[in-house]
Each structure stands twice: as C-alpha cells, then as structure tokens.
mmCIF file of the N, C-alpha and C atoms, coordinates in Angstrom:
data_MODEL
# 
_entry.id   MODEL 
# 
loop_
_atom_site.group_PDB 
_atom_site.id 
_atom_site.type_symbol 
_atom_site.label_atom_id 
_atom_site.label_alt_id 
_atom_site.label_comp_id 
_atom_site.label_asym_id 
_atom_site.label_entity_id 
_atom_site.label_seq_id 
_atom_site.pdbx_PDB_ins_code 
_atom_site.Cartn_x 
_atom_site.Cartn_y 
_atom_site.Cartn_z 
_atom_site.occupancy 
_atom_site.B_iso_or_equiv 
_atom_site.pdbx_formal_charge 
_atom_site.auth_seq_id 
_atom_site.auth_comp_id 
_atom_site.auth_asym_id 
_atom_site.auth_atom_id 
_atom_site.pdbx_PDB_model_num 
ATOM 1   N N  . UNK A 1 1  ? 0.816   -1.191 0.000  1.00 0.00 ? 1  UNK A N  1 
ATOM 2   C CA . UNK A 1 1  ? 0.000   0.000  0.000  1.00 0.00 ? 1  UNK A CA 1 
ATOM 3   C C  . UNK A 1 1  ? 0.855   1.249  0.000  1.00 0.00 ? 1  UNK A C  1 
ATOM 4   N N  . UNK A 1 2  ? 2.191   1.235  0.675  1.00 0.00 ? 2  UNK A N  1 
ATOM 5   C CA . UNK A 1 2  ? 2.992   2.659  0.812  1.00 0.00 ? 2  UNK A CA 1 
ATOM 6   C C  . UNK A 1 2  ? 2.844   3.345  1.567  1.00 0.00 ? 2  UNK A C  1 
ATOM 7   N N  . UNK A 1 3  ? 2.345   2.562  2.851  1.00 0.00 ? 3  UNK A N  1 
ATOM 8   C CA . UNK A 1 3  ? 3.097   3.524  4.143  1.00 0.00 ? 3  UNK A CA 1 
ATOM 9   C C  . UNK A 1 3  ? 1.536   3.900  5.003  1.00 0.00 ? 3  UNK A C  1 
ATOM 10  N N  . UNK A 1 4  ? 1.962   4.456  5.631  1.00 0.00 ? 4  UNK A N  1 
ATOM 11  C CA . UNK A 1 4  ? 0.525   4.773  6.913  1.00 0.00 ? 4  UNK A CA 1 
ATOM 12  C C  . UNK A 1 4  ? -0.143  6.110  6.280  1.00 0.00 ? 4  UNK A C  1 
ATOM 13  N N  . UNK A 1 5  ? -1.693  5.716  6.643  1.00 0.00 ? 5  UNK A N  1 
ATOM 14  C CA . UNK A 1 5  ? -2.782  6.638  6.265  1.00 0.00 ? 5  UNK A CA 1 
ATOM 15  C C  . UNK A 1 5  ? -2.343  8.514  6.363  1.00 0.00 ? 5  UNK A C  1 
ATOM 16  N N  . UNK A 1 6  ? -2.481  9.278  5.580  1.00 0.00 ? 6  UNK A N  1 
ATOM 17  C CA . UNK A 1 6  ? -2.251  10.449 6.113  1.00 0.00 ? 6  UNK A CA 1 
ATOM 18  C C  . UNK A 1 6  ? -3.070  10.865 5.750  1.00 0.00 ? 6  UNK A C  1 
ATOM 19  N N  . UNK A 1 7  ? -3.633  12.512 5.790  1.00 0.00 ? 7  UNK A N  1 
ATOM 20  C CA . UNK A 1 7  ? -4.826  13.437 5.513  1.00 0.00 ? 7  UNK A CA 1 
ATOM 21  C C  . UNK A 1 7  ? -3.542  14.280 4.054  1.00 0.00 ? 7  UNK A C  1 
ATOM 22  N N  . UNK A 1 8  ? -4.318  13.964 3.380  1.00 0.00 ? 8  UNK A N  1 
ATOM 23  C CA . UNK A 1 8  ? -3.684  14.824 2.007  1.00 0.00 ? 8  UNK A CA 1 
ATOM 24  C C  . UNK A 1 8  ? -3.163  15.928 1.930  1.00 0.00 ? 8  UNK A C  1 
ATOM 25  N N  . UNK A 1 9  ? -1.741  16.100 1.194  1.00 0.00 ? 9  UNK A N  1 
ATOM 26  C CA . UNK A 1 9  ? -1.445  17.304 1.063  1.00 0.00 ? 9  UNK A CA 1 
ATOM 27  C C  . UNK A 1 9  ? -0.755  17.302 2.661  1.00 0.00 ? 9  UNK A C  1 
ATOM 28  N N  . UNK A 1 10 ? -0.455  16.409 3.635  1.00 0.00 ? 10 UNK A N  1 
ATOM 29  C CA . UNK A 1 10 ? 0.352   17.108 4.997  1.00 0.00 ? 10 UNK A CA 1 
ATOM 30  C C  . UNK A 1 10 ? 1.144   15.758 5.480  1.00 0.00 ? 10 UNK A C  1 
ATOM 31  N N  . UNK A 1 11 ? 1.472   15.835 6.121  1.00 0.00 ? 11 UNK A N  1 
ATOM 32  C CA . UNK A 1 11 ? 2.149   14.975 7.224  1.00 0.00 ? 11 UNK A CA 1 
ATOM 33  C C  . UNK A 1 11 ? 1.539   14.182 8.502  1.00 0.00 ? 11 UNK A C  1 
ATOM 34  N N  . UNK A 1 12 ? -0.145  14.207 8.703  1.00 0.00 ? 12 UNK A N  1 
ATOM 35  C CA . UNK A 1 12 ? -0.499  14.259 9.877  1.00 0.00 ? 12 UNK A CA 1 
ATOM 36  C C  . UNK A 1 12 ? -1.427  12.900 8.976  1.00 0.00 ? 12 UNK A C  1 
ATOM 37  N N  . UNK A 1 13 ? -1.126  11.938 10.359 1.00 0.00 ? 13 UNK A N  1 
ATOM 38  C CA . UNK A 1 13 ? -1.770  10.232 10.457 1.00 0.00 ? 13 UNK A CA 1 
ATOM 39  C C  . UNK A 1 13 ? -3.027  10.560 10.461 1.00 0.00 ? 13 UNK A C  1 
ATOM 40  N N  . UNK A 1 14 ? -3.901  9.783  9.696  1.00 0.00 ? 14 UNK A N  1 
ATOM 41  C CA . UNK A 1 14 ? -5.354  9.141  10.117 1.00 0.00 ? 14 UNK A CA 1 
ATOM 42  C C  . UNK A 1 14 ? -5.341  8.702  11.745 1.00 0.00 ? 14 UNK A C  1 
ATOM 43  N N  . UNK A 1 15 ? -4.640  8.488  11.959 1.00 0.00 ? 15 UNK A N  1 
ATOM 44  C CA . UNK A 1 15 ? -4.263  7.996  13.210 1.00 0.00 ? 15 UNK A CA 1 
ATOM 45  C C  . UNK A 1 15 ? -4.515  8.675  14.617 1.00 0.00 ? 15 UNK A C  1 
ATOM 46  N N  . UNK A 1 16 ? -4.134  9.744  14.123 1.00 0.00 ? 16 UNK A N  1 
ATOM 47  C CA . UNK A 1 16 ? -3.946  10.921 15.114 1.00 0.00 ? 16 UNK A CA 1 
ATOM 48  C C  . UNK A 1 16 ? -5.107  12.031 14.944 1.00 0.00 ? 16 UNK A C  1 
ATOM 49  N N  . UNK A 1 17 ? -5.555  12.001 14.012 1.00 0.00 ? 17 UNK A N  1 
ATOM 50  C CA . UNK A 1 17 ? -7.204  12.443 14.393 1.00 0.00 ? 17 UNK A CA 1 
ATOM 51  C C  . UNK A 1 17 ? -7.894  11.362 14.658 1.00 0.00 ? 17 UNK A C  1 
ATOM 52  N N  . UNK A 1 18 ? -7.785  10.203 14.349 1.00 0.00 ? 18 UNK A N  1 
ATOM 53  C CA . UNK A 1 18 ? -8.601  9.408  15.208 1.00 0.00 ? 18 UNK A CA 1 
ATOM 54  C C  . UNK A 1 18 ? -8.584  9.278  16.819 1.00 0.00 ? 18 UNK A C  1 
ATOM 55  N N  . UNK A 1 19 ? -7.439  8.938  17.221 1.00 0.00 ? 19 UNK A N  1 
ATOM 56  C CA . UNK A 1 19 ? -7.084  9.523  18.500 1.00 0.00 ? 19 UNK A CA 1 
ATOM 57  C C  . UNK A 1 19 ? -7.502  10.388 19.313 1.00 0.00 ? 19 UNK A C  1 
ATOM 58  N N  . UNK A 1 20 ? -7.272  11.636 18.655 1.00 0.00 ? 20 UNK A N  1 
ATOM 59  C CA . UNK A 1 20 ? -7.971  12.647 19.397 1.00 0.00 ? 20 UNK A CA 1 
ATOM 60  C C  . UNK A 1 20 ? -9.586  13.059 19.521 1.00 0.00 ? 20 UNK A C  1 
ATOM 61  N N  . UNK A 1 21 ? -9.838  12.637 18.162 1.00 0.00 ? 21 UNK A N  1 
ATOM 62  C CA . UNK A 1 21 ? -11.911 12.399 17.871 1.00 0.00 ? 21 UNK A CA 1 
ATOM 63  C C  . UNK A 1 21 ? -12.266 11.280 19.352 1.00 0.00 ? 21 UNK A C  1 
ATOM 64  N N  . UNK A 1 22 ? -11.721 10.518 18.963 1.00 0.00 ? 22 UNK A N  1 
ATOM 65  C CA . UNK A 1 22 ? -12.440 9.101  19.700 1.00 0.00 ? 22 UNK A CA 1 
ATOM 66  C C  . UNK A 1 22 ? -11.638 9.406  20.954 1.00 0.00 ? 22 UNK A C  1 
ATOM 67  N N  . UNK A 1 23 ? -10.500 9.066  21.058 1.00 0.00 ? 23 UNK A N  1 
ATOM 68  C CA . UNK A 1 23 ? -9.839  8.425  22.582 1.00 0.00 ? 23 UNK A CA 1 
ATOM 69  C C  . UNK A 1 23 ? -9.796  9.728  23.359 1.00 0.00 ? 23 UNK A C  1 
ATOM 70  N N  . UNK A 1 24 ? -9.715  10.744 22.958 1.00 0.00 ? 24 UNK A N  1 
ATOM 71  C CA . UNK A 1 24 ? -8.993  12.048 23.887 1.00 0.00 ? 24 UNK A CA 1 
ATOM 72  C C  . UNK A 1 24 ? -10.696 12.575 24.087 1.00 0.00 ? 24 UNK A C  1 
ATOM 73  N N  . UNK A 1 25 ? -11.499 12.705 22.751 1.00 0.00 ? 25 UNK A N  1 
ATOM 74  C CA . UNK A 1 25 ? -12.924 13.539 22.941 1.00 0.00 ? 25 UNK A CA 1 
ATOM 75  C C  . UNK A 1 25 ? -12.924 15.058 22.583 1.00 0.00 ? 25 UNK A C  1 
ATOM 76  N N  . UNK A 1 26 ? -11.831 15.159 21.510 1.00 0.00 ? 26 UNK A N  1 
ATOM 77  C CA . UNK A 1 26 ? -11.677 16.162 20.973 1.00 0.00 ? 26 UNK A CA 1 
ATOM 78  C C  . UNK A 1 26 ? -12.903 16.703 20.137 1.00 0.00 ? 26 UNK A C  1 
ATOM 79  N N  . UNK A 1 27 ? -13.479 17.941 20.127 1.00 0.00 ? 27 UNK A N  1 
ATOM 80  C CA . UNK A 1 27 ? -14.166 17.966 18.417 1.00 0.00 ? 27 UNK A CA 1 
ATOM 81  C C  . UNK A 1 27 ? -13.552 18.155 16.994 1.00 0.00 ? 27 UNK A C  1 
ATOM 82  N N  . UNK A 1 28 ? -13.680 18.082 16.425 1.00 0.00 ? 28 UNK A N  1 
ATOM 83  C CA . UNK A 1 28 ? -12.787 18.727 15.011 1.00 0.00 ? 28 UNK A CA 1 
ATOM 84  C C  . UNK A 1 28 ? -13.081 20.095 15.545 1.00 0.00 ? 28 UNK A C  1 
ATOM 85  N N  . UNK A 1 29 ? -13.790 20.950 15.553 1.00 0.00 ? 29 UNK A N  1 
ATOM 86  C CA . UNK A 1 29 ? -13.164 22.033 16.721 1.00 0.00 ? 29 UNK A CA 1 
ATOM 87  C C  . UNK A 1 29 ? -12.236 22.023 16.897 1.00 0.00 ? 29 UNK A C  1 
ATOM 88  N N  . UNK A 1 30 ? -11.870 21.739 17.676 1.00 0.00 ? 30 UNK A N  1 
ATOM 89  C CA . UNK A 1 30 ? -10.296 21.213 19.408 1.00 0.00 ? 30 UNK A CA 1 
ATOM 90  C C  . UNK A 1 30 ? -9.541  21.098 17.762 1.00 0.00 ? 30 UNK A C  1 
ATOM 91  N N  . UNK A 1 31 ? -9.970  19.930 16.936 1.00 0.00 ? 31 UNK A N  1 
ATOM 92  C CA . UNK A 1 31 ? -8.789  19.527 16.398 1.00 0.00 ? 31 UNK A CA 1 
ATOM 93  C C  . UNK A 1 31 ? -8.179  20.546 15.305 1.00 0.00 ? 31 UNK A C  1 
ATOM 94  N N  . UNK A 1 32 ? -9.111  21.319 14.623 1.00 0.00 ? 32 UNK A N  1 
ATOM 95  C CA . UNK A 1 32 ? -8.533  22.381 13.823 1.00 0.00 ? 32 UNK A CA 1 
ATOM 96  C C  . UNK A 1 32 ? -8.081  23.534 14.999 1.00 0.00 ? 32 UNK A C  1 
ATOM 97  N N  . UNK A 1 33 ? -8.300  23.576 15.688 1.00 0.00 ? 33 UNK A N  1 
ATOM 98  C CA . UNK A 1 33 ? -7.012  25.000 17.039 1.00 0.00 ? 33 UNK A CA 1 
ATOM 99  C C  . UNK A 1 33 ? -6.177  24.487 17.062 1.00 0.00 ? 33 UNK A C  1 
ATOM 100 N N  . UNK A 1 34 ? -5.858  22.808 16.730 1.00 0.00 ? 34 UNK A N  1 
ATOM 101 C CA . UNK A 1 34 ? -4.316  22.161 17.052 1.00 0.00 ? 34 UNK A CA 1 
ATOM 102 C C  . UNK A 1 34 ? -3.944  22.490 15.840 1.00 0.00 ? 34 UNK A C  1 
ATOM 103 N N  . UNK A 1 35 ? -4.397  22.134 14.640 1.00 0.00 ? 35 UNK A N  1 
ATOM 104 C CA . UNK A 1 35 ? -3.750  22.381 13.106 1.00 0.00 ? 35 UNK A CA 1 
ATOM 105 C C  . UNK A 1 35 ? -4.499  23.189 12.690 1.00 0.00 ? 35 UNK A C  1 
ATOM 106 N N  . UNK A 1 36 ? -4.196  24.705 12.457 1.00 0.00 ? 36 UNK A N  1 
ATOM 107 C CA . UNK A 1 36 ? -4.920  25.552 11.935 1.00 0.00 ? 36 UNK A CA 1 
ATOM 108 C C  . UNK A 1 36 ? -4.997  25.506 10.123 1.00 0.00 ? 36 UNK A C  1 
ATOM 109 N N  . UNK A 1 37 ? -3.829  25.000 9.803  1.00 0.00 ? 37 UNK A N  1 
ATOM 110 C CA . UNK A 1 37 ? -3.753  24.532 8.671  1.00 0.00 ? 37 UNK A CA 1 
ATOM 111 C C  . UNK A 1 37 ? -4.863  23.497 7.523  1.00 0.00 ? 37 UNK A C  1 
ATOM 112 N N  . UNK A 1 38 ? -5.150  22.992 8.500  1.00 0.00 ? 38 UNK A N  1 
ATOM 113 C CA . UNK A 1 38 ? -6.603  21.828 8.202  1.00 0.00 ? 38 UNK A CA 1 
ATOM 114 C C  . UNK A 1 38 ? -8.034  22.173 7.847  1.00 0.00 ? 38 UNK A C  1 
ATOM 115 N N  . UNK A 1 39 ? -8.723  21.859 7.365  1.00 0.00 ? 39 UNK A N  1 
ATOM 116 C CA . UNK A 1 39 ? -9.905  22.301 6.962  1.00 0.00 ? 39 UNK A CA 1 
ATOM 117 C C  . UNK A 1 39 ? -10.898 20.873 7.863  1.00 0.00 ? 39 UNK A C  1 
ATOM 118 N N  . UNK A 1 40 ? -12.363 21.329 7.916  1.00 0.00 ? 40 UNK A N  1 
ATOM 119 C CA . UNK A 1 40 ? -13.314 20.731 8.474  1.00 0.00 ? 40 UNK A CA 1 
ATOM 120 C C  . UNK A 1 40 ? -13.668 19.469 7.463  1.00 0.00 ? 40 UNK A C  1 
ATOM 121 N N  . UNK A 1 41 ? -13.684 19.430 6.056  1.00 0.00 ? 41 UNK A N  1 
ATOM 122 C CA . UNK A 1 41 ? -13.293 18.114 5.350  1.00 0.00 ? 41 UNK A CA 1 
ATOM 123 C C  . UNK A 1 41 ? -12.382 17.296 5.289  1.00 0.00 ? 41 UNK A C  1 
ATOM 124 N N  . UNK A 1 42 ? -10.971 17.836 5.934  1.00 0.00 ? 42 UNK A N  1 
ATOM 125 C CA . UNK A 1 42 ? -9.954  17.026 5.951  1.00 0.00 ? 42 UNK A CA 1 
ATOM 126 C C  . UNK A 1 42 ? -10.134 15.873 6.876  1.00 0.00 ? 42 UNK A C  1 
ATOM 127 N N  . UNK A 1 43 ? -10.859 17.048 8.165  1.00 0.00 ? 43 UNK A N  1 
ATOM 128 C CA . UNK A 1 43 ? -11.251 16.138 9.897  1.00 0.00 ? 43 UNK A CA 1 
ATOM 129 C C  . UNK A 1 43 ? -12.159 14.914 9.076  1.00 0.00 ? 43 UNK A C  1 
ATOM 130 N N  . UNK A 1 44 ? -13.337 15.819 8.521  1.00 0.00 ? 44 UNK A N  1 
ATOM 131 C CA . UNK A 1 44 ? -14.066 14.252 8.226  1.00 0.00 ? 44 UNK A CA 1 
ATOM 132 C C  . UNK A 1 44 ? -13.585 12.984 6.970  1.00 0.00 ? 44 UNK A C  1 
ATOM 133 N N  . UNK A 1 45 ? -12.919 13.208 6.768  1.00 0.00 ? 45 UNK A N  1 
ATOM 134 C CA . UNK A 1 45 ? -12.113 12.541 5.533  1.00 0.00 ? 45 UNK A CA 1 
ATOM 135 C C  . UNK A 1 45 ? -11.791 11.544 5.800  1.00 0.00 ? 45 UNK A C  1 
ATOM 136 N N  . UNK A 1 46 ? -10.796 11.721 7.034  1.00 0.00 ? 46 UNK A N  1 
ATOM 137 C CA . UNK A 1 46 ? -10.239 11.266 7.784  1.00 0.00 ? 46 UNK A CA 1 
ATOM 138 C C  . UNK A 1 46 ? -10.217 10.021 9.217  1.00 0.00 ? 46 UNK A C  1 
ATOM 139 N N  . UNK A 1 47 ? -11.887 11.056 9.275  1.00 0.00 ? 47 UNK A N  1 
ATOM 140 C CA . UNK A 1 47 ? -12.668 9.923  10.256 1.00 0.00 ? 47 UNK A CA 1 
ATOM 141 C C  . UNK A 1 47 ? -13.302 9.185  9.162  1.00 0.00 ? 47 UNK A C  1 
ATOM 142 N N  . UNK A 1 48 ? -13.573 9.308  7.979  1.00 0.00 ? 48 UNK A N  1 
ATOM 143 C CA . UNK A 1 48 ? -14.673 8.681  6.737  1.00 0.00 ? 48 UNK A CA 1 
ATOM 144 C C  . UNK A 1 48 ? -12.978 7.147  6.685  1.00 0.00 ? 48 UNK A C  1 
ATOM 145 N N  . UNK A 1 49 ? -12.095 7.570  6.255  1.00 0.00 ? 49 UNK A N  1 
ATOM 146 C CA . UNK A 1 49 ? -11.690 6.339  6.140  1.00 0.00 ? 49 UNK A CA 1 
ATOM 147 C C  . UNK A 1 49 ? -11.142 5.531  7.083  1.00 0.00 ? 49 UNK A C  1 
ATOM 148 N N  . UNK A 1 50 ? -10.847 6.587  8.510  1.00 0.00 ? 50 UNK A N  1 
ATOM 149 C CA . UNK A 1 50 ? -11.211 5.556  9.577  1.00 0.00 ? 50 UNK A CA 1 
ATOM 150 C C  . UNK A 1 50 ? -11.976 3.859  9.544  1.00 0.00 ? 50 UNK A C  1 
ATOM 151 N N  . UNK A 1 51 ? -13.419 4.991  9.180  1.00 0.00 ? 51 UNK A N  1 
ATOM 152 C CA . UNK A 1 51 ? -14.903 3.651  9.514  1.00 0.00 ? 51 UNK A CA 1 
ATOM 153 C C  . UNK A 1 51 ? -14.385 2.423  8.231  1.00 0.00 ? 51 UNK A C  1 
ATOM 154 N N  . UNK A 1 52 ? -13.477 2.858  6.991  1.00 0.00 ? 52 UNK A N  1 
ATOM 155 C CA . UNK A 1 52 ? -13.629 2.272  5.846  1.00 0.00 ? 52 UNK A CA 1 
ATOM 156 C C  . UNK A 1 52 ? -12.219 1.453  6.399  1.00 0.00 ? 52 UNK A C  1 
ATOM 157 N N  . UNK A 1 53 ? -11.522 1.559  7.115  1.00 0.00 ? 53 UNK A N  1 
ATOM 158 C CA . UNK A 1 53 ? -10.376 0.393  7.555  1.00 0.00 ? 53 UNK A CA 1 
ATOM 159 C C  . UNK A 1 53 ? -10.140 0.405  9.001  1.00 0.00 ? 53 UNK A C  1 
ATOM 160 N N  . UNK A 1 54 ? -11.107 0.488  9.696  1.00 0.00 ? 54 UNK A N  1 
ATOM 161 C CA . UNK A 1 54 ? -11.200 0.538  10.979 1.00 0.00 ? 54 UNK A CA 1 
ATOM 162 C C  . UNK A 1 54 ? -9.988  -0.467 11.791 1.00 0.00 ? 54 UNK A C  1 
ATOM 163 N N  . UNK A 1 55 ? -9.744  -1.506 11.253 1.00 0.00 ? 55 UNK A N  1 
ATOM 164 C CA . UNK A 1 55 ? -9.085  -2.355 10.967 1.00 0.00 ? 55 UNK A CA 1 
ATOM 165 C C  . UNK A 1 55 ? -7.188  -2.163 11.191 1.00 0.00 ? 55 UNK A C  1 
ATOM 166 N N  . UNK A 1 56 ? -7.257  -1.649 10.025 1.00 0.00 ? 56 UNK A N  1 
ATOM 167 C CA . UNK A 1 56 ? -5.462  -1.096 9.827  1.00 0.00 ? 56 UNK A CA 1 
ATOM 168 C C  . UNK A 1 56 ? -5.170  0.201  11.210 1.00 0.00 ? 56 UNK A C  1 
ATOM 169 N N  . UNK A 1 57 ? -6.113  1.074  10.774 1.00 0.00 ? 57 UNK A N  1 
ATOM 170 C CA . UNK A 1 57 ? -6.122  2.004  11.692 1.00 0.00 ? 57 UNK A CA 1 
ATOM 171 C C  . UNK A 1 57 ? -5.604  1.923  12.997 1.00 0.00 ? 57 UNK A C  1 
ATOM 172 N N  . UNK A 1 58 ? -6.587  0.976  13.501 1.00 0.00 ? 58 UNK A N  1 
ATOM 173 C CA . UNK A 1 58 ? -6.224  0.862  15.171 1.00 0.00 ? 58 UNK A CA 1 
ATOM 174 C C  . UNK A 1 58 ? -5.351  -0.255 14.938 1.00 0.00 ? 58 UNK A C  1 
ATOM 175 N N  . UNK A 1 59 ? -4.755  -1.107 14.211 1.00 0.00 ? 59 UNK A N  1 
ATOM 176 C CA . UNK A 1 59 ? -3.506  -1.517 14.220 1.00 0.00 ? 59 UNK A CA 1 
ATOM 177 C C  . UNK A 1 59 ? -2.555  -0.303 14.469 1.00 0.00 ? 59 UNK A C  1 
ATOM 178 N N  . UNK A 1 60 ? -2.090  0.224  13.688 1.00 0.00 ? 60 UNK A N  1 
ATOM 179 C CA . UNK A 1 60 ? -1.076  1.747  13.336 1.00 0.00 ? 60 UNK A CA 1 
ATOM 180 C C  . UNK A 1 60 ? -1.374  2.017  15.089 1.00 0.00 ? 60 UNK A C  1 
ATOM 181 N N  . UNK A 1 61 ? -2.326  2.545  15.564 1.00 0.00 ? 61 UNK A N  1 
ATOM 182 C CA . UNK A 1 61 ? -2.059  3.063  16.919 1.00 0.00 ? 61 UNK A CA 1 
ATOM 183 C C  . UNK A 1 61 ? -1.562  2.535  17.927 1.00 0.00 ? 61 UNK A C  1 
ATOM 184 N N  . UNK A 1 62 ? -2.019  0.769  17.794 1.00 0.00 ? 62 UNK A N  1 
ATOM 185 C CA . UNK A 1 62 ? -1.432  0.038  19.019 1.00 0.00 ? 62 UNK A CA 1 
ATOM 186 C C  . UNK A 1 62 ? -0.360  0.504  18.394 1.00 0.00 ? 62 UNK A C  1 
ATOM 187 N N  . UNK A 1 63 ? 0.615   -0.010 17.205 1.00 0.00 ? 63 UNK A N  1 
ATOM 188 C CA . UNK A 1 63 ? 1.798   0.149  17.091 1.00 0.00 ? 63 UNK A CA 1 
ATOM 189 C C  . UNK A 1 63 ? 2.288   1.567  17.651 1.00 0.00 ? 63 UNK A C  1 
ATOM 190 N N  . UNK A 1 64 ? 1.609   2.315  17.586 1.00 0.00 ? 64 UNK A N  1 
ATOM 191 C CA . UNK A 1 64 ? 2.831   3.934  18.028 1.00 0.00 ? 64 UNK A CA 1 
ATOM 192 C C  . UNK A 1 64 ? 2.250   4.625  19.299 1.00 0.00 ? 64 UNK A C  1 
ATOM 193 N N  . UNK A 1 65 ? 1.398   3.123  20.387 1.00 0.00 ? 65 UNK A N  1 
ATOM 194 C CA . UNK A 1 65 ? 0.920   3.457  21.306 1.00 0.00 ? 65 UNK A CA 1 
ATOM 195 C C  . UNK A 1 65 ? 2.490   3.757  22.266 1.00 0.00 ? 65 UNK A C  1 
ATOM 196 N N  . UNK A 1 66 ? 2.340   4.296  23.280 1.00 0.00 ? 66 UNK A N  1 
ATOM 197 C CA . UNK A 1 66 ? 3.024   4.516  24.926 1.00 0.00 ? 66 UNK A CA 1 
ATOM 198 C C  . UNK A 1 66 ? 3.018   3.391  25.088 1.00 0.00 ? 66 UNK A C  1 
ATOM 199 N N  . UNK A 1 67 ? 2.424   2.583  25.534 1.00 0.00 ? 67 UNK A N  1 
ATOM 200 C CA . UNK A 1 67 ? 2.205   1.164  26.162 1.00 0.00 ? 67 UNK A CA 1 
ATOM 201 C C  . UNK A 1 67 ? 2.773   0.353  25.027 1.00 0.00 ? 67 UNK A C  1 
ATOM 202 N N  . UNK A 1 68 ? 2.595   0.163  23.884 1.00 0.00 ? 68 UNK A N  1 
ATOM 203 C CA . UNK A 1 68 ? 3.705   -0.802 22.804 1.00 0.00 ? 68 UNK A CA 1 
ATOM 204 C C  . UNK A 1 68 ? 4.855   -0.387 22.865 1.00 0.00 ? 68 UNK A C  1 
ATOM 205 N N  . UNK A 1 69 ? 4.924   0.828  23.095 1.00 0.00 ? 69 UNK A N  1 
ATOM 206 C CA . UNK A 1 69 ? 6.751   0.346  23.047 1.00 0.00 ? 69 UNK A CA 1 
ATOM 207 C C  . UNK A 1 69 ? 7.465   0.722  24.214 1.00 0.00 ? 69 UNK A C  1 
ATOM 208 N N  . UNK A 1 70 ? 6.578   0.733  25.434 1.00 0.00 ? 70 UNK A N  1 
ATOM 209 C CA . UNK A 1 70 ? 7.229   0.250  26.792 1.00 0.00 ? 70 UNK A CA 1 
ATOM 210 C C  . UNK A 1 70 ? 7.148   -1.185 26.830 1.00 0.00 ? 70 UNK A C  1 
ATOM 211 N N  . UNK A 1 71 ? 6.289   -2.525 26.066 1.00 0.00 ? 71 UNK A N  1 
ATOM 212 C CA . UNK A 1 71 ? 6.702   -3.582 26.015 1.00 0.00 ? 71 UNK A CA 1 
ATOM 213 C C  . UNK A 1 71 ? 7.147   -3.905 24.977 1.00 0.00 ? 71 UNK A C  1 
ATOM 214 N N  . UNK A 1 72 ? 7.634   -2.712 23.719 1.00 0.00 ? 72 UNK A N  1 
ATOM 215 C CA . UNK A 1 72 ? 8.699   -3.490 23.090 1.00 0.00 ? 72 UNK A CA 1 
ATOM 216 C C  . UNK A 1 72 ? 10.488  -2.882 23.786 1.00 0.00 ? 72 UNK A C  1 
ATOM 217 N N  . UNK A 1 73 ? 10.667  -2.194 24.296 1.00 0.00 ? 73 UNK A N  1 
ATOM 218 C CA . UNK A 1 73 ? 11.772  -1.782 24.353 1.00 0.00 ? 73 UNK A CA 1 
ATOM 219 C C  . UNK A 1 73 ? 12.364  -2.599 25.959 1.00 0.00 ? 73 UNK A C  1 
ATOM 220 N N  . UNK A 1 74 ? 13.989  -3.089 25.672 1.00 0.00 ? 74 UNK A N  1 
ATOM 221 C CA . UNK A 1 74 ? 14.220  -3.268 26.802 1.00 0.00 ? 74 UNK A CA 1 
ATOM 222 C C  . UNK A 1 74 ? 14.305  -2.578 27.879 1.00 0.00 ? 74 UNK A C  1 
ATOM 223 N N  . UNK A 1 75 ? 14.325  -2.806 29.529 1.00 0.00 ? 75 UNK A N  1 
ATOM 224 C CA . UNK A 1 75 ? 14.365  -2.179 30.714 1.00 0.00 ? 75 UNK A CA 1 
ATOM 225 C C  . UNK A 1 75 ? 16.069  -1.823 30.309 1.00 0.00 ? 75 UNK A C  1 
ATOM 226 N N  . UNK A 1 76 ? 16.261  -0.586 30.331 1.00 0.00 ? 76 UNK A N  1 
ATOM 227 C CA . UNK A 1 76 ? 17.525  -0.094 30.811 1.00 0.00 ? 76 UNK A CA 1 
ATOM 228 C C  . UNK A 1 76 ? 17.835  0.151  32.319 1.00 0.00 ? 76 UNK A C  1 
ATOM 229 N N  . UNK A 1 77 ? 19.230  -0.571 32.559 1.00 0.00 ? 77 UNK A N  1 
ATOM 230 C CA . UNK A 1 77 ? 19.370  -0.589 34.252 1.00 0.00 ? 77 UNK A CA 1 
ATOM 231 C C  . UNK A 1 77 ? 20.276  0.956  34.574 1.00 0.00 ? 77 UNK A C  1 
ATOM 232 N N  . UNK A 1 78 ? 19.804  1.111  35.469 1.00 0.00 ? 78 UNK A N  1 
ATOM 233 C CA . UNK A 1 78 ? 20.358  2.383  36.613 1.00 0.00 ? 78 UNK A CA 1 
ATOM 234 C C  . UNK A 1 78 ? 21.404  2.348  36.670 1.00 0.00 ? 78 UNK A C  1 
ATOM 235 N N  . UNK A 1 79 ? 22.655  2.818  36.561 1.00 0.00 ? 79 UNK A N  1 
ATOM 236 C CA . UNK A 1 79 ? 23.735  2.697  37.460 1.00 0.00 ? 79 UNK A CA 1 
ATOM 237 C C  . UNK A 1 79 ? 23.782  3.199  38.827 1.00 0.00 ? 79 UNK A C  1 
# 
C-alpha cells in the first residue's frame, strides 16, 4: 500500500485524528485550534476512512501506542 494513512497534502496520520476524535474527545473544533492549517473536510475525511479500515487504523495506533513500546523496548538498568 505505501506507508501509513495520512490526511492529504500534509504529514499528519489518520491515526492521530482518530485519536484525538475518539480516545482524547476532541471535536474537530479542538482539532482544527491544534492544526490551523486543516480544513473541516480534511477532519471528516479522515474519520470517513477511519470507519472504511477501521481495521489497519487501530492496528497503526497500538503500534505507536506509549504502552507498545514500553513492552517493546528493553528495561535499561540504573547505574
């Protein structure tokens, strides 16, 4: 396919407006004051292909969750 979902034309994951829509309880509101750059079709675009690979999606997040890669990375010891 070539790589993880983005919103066209930028740098920013399907991922990460999903995130913030769903898990945080952002509105696209909230989420265009974070990227002023973004338009209110991009937000829904975005959540539109969410629902259409709901699937891959929340794969991609476990992967670049906090919690995945505190159990992928080894414990580094203290000196």
């Amino acid at each position: 396919m070539g790589g993880e979902a983005v919103i066209e034309g930028t740098r920013i994951a399907v991922w990460h407006i999903v995130g913030y829509y769903y898990k945080v309880g952002m509105s696209a509101e909230d989420i265009l004051a974070e990227w002023e750059y973004l338009n209110p079709a991009a937000i829904f675009s975005a959540l539109a292909y969410y629902h259409d690979h709901k699937e891959e999606i929340d794969r991609v997040r476990e992967e670049n969750s906090y919690e995945h890669w505190q159990k992928e990375q080894p414990a580094h010891a203290v000196a």
